[in-house]
N, C-alpha and C positions, 0 to 999 in steps of 0.2 A: 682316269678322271675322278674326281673326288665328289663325293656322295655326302649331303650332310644326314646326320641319321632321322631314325624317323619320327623321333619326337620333337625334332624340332620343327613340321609340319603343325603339329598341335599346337606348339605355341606360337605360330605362322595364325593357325585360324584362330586364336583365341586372342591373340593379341588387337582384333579389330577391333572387336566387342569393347574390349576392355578399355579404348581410346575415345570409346563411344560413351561410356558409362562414368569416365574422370571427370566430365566436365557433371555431370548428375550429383557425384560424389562431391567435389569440389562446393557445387552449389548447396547441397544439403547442409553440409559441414558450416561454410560460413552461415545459413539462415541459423542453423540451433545455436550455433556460438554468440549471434547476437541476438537473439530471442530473449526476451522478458525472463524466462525462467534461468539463462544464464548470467543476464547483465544487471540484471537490476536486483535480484534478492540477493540480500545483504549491504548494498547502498547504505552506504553510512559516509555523510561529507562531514568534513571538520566545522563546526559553528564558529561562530564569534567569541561566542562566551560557553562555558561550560556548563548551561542549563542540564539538571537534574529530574528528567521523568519517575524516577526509580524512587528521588527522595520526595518532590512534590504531589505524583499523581499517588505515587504507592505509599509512602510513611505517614506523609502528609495528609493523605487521603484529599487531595483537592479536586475536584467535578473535571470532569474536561470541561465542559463548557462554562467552565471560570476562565479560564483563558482563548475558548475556541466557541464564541459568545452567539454567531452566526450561524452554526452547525445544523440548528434546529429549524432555520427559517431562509436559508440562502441556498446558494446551488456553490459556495465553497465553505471551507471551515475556516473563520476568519484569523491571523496569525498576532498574538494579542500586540497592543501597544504599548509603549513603555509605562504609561500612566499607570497599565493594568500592575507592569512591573513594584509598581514604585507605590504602589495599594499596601504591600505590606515591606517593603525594602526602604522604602523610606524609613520606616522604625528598623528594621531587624539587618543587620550585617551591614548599615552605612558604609563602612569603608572597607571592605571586600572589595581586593585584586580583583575577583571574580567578575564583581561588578560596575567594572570601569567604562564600561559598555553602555550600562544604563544609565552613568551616571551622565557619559558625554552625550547619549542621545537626549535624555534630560535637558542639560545646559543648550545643547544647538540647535534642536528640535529636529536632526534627521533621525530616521529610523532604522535602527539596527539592523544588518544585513543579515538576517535569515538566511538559510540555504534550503531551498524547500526538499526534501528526500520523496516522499509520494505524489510522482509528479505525472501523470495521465498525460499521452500525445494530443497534440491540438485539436486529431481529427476525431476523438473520441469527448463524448460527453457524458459528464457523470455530476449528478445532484445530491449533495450532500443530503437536507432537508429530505427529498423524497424517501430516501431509506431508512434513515435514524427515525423516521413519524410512522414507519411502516414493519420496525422491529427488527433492524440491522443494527448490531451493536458494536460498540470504535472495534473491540480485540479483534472480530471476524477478518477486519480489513487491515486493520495496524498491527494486531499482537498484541499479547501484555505489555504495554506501554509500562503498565506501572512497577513494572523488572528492568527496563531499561535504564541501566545509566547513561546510556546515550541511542538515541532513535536510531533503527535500521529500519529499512525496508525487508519485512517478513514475507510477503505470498509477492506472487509473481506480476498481480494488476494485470493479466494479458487477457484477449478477448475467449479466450478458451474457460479461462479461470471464473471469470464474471458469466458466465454462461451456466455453469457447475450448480453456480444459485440461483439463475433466475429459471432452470430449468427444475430445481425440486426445491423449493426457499424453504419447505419447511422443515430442511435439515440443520437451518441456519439462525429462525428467529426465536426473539424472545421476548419478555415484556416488554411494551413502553419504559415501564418504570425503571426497568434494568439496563438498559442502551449503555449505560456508562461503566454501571457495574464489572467492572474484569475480573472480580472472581465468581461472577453468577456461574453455575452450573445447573443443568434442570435433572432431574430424577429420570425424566426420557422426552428426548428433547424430538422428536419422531410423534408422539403423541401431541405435546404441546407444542410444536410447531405448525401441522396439520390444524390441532382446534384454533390456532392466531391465523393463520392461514383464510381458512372460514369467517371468521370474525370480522376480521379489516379487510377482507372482501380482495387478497391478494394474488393476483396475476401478473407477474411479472413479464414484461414484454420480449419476444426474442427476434422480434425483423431488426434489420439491419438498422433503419433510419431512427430506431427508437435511440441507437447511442453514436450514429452517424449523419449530423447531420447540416 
């Protein structure tokens, strides 16, 4: 009679476990795969036109809130209109390829198809206004926009990430007057975040219904 040997006993018993623990693995593997921290940083869609962050906000030196005019008073950052466009394109680079986009939404009055990159799920709410008046500055959540030739999505947006700062904020803020600033850096940002902190009387909420709701 034939005998199989004795090791294959062992992986007789180990082999249960293991059939038990595929579907754990399986399931692990697809949640991280499409987790915020894998799918969304780096998000970069193609635009319409090849808007220049790098030479507007950065060379330029132009406010964000020249073009994102809402930021400071709405619960979105508003995405400008062509008007805004055509403030200074009307005089500078008229008939720029570039800007064939502006010109047709100009003439037709539709408006330029955007592709928004920083885009927060439905069941999650987030107020612009509340944190830029409370010393959350764009780079924290965007990056040096003003390096970008073209916008990516930098941090991950996920509810683990936005947690990071409402649970110690004063690793994160900085003056009012600096919110736009992307090259501010503080000398120790742990002291003067702590004294803003105190100041504007900051507590940042962490129950669930504050951003679900």
């Amino acid at each position: 009679m034939f005998h199989f040997p004795s090791w294959t006993l062992t992986v007789r018993d180990l082999s249960g476990g293991l059939l038990l623990l595929a579907p754990l693995y399986l399931g692990g593997l697809v949640y991280y795969g499409m987790s915020p921290e894998t799918t969304d940083v780096g998000y970069q869609p193609v635009q319409p036109l090849p808007y220049s962050h790098a030479l507007h906000a950065g060379e330029l030196g132009i406010d964000c809130r020249y073009c994102h005019s809402t930021v400071e008073k709405a619960g979105h950052a508003s995405v400008p209109p062509t008007s805004t466009c055509l403030n200074c394109h009307s005089m500078v680079h008229t008939e720029s390829k570039k800007l064939e986009w502006v010109r047709t939404s100009a003439a037709t009055g539709e408006a330029i198809p955007w592709v928004r990159i920083h885009d927060l799920p439905d069941h999650a709410y987030f107020n612009h206004a509340v944190h830029v008046n409370r010393g959350v500055g764009c780079a924290t959540c965007h990056g040096r926009i003003d390096k970008m030739e073209e916008v990516f999505q930098q941090e991950r947006l996920s509810m683990g990430w936005c947690l990071t700062c409402h649970r110690e904020p004063e690793k994160y803020l900085r003056p009012l007057d600096q919110i736009t600033n992307m090259e501010w850096a503080p000398e120790n940002q742990l002291e003067l975040g702590l004294q803003l902190k105190a100041e504007l009387g900051i507590n940042p909420p962490q129950n669930c219904s504050s951003c679900h709701r």
